[in-house]
C-alpha positions in Angstrom: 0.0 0.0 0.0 2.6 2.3 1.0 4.4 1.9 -2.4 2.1 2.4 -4.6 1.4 5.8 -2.5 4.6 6.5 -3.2 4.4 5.4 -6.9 1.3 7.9 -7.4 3.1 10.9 -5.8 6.6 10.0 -7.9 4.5 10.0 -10.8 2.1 13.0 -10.4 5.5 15.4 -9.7 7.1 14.1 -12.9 3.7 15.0 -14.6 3.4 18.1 -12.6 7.3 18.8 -13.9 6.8 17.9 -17.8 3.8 20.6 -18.0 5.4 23.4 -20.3 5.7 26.9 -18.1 4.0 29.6 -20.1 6.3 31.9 -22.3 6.7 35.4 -21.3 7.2 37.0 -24.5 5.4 39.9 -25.7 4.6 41.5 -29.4 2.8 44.5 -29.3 2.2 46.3 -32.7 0.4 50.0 -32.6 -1.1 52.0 -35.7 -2.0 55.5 -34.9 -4.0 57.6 -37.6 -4.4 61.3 -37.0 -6.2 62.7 -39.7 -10.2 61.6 -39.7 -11.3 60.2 -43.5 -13.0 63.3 -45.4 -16.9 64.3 -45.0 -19.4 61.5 -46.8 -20.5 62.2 -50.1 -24.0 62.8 -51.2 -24.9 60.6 -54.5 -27.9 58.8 -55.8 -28.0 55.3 -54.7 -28.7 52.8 -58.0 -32.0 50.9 -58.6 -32.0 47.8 -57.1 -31.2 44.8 -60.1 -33.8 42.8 -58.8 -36.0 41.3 -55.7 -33.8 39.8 -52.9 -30.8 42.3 -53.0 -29.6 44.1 -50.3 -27.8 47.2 -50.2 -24.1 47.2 -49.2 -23.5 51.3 -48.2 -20.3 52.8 -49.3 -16.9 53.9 -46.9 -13.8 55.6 -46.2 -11.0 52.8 -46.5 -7.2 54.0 -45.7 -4.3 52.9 -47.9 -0.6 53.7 -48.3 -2.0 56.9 -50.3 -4.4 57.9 -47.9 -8.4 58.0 -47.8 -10.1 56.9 -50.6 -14.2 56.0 -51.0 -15.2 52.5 -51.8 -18.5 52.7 -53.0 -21.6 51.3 -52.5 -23.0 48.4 -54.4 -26.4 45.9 -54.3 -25.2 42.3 -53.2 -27.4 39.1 -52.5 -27.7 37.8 -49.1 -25.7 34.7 -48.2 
């Protein structure tokens, strides 16, 4: 009885001891913008091409050139 107490507790350390300790590294990346995309612009949104679409509205996306507009554009549902 007494050795295989003493079995268990050998055996539960070394699995206590083969658990990896977690890594302490860090990344941390930051991207800081400080000039807000231009105003929206007024236009006339298209007729819909048919029954089930759904509009998708337009936005400010920011590139290596700065603002630009992707417009809007009907899409089907998924």
């Amino acid at each position: 009885m007494r050795i295989a107490r003493l079995i268990c507790s050998v055996l539960l350390a070394v699995g206590l001891l083969a658990i990896p300790d977690q890594s302490r590294a860090q990344v941390a990346v930051g991207i800081s913008i400080r000039v807000g995309p231009p105003a929206l612009p007024v236009y006339v949104q298209p007729i819909c091409p048919g029954p089930g679409y759904i509009w998708v509205p337009g936005y400010w996306a920011y590139g290596p050139g700065g603002y630009f507009w992707v417009p809007g554009t009907w899409a089907e549902p998924p």
